[in-house]
N, C-alpha and C positions, 0 to 999 in steps of 0.2 A: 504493500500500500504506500503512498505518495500524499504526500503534504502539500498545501502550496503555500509560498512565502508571498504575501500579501507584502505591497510596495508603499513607497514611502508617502506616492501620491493616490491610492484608491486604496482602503483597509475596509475589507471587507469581515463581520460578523452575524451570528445568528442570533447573537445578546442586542447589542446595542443598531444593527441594520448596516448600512453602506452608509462609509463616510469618506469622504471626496474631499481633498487636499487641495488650494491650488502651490501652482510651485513659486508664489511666493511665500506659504505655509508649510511647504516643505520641509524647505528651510527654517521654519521655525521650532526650535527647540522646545518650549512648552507645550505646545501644539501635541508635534509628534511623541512627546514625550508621556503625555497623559492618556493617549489613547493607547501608549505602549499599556500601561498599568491597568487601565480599564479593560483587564482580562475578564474572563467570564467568572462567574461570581456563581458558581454552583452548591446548591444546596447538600449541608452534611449528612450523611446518611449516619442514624444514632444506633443503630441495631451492634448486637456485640459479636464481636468478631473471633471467629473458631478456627482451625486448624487450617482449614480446608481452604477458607478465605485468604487467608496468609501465602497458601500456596499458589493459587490460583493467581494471586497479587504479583507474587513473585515471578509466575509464569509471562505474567502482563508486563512486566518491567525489563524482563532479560531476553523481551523477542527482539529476534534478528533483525526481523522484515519492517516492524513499527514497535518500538517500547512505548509503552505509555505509566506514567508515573500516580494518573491517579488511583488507583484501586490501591498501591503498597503505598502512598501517601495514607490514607484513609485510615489501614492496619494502624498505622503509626499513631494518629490521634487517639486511636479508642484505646494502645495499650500504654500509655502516657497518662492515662487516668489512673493507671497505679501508682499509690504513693511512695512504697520506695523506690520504685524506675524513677520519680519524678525528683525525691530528693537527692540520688546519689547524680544524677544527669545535672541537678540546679550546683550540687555540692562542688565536682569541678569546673563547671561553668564561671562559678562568681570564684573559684581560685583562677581564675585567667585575667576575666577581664576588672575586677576589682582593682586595680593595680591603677598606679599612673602612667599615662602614654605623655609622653614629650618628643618633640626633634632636638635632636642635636647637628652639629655642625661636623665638617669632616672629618675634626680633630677629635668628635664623639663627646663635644662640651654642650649642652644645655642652652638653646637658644629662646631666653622668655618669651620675645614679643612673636616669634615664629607658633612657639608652645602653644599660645594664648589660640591658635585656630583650632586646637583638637581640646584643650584643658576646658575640665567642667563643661562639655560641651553636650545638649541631649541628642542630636543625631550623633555623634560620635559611640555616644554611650550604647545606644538602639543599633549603631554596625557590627561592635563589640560582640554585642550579643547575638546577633544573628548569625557572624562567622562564626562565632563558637561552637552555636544548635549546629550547624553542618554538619557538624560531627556525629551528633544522631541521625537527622532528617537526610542526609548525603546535599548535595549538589541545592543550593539555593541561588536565587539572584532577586537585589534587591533596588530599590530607585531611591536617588536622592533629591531631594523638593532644595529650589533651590528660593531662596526666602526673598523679600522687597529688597534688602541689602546686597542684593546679585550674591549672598553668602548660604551654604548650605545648611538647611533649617529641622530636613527629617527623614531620615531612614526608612521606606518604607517596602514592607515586605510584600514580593511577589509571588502568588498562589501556588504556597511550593506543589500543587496534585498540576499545575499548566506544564514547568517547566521539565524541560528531558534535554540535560546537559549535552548526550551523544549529538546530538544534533541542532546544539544551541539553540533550541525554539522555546518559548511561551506559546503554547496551542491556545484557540481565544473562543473555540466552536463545540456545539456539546460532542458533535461526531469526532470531536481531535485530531481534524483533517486540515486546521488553517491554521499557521503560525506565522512570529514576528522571528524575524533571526535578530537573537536581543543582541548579541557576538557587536552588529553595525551600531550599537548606541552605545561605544565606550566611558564615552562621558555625561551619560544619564543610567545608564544601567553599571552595575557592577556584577561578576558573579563572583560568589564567595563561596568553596569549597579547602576543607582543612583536611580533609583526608579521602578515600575515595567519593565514587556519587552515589552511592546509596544508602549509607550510614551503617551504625551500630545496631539502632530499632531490628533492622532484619533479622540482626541473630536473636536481640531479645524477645521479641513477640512471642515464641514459643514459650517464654518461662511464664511471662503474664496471661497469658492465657489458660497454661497448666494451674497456674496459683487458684485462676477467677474459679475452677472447674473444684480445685480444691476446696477454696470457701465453702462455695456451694453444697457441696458435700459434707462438707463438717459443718455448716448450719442448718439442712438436713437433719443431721442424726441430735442438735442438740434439740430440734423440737420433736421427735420421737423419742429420744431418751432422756434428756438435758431436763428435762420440767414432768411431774408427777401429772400422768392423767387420772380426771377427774369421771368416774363413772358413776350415772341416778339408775338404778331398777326400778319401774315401775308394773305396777299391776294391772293397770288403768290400759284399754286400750285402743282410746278416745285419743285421735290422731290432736284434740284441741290440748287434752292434758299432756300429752307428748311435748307441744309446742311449747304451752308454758316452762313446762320444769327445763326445757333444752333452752329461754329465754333466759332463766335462774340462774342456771351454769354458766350461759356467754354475759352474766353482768355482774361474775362474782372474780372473773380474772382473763389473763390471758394464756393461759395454759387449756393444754387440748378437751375436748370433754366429748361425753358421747349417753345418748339416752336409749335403753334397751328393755325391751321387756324382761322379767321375773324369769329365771330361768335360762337368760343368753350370757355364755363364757364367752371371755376375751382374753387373750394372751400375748405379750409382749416379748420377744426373746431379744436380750442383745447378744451379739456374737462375744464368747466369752473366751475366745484363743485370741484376740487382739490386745493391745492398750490402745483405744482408739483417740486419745490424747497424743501419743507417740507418731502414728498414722499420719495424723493430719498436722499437727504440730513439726515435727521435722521434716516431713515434703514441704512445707512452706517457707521453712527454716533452710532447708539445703536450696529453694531455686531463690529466696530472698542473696544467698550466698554467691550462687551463679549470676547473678543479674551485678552486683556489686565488685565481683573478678571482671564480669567483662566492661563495664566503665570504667571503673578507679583502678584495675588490675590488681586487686587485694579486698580484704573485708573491715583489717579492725578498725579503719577510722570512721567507720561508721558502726560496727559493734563492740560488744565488750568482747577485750583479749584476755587472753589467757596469764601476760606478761608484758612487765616490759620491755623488754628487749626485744620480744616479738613485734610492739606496738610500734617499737622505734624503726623498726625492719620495714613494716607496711606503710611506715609514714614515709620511709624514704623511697620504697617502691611508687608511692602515689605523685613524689618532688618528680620524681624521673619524668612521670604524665603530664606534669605540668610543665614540667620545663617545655615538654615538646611542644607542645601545644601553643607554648608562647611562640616558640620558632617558628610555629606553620604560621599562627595569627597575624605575625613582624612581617613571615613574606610577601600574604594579602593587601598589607597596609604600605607595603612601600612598594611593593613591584605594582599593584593594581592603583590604591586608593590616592597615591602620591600624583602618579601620572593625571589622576582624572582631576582633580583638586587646581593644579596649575593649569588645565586643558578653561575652568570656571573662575580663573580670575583669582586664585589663588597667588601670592608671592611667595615663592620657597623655593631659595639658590640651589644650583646645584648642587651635588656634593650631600645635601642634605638626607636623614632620615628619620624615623620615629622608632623609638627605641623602649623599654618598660625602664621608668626612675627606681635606678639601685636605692632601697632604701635598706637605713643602719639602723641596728638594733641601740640604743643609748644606753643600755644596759651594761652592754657587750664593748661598744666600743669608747669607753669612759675607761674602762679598764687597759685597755689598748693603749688610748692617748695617755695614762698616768703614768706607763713604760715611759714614753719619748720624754715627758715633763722630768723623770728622774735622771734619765738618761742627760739632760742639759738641752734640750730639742726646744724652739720656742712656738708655739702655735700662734697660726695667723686670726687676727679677730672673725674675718669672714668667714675659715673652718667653722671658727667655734657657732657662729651663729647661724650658720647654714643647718650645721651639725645635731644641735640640741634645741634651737629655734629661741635662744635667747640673746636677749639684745643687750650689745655693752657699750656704755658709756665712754668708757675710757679703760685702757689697759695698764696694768702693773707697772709696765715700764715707762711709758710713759710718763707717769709722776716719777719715777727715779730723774728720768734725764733732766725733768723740770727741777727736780730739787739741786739737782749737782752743778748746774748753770746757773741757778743762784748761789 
């Protein structure tokens, strides 16, 4: 099957109709830039998602002939509703991008008023994060709104179920037959991909899914075994008095109840070769484990260990992920974000790039600087107040020399 890449002066959809450019609009970058974005806005499908779906997702993703992203997009929303897929995926996300981004100069110095285009900035913060999810979701690409100040104002994300990186398109049609080649709008689209384009979700959907099935199952057996049912014999076999005493029963709790004639046995067996505590408790316990090796590639910093030394071991297994992670995010930001930035009017010399602000522990390195101070070493004012963020009036020496020239 075949796509067609719809041109810069006629963009044709089944959302939004036929919209006709002229080529003096062509040429206009907000113009074409919004209808870039104004992809098709397809409605979620909420139903929960099983094995088979996953597969089948996956079958739709890794076709030769036409991959299409949205069905294994989809998978990906509903097993993201689990809370610890949800907190160990946010856990190193905000160790990534929590940090400070600054440029420096060739010499790899700290240049402020350059800084001041990425510091404290909310679309910067909102790219952050978005190149980071890539790492779940695989292959995104995003548009950046460029604000009244000709400066850019907002990151916004494009319909990761349109986009299919193989073939640089945003599909815009429900049949997935029309697309933009986003590849021609380098400096309004970005794609942002930190490691392959299909993400991590792939592997984990199975464990969330196996958990959802687990619940289930062991909330299941806790309302047939977990709570005492409540059984009325009656003698009476007036379907009105049946109704009431079965009224009694449903307004004295919520535990199971059942109304039977004088005479009817009922028998509840639990399976008595299990620990059905153990059952369902450590299958959730061990895929809670799998889900947490394959993002963070370790467990205890998000559960309790056994030790410390053990603790120490998985925290430095987790430093290793995030270092990386910084490394892939650095390449995004200066091979991609850099070029587009000066393409919008951005000023940022050559030579330049963006780097994460080494930050010292003042704990740590007080003890350091006390070496050099014994040593005879004289710190300069600026270390110190770069350093530990206090501001000095005046230096030591400084009143020496004043005193001695009097």
């Amino acid at each position: 099957m075949k796509f067609h890449q719809t041109s810069s002066t006629e963009i044709k959809s089944n959302v939004f109709g036929n919209v006709k450019l002229s080529k003096a609009d062509a040429n206009n970058v907000q113009k074409v830039t919004q209808l870039l974005v104004d992809t098709l806005r397809r409605s979620r499908t909420l139903w929960r998602k099983e094995i088979n779906h996953w597969q089948a997702a996956r079958a739709s993703r890794y076709s030769v002939e036409m991959p299409r992203n949205f069905q294994l997009q989809e998978v990906y929303d509903d097993v993201m509703l689990d809370g610890h897929l949800t907190g160990i995926t946010e856990n190193r996300t905000l160790r990534t991008t929590n940090k400070d981004y600054i440029f420096v100069n060739a010499e790899g110095k700290k240049d402020p008023k350059v800084s001041e285009f990425i510091e404290n900035k909310t679309w910067f913060q909102q790219l952050l994060e978005l190149a980071h999810k890539s790492t779940y979701y695989g292959t995104c690409v995003a548009f950046l709104h460029v604000g009244k100040d000709r400066l850019f104002s907002k990151a916004e994300l494009i319909k990761r179920h349109s986009v299919v990186s193989e073939l640089g398109a945003i599909f815009t049609d429900i049949a997935l037959t029309k697309a933009f080649p986003y590849k021609e709008y380098p400096n309004e689209l970005i794609e942002l991909q930190m490691y392959d384009h299909i993400g991590l979700l792939e592997k984990a959907a199975p464990y969330t899914i196996l958990k959802r099935h687990s619940w289930g199952s062991w909330d299941e057996f806790e309302e047939l075994f977990g709570v005492p049912i409540r059984i009325a014999k009656v003698a009476s076999q007036s379907e009105t008095v049946k109704n009431e005493v079965a009224g009694w029963l449903e307004e004295m709790g919520s535990a199971p109840y059942a109304v039977f004639p004088i005479g009817t046995e009922i028998e509840i067996k639990e399976n008595s070769k299990g620990d059905a505590f153990n059952v369902f408790y450590m299958k959730l316990k061990e895929l809670n484990a799998e889900l947490s090796k394959l993002i963070l590639h370790q467990t205890m910093t998000t559960d309790n260990g056994s030790s410390k030394s053990q603790g120490n071991t998985h925290e430095n297994t987790l430093g290793e992920v995030i270092a990386a992670d910084e490394k892939r995010i650095l390449s995004i930001l200066n091979d991609r974000l850099i070029p587009m930035m000066r393409n919008n009017g951005y000023r940022i010399p050559e030579g330049y790039r963006i780097k994460v602000s080494e930050t010292k522990n003042p704990t740590e390195q007080i003890k350091i600087d006390a070496e050099f101070l014994k040593a005879g070493y004289i710190l300069p004012k600026d270390y110190i107040e770069e350093n530990y963020g206090t501001k000095i009036l005046e230096m030591p020496n400084a009143k020496q020399e004043v005193s001695a020239k009097k």
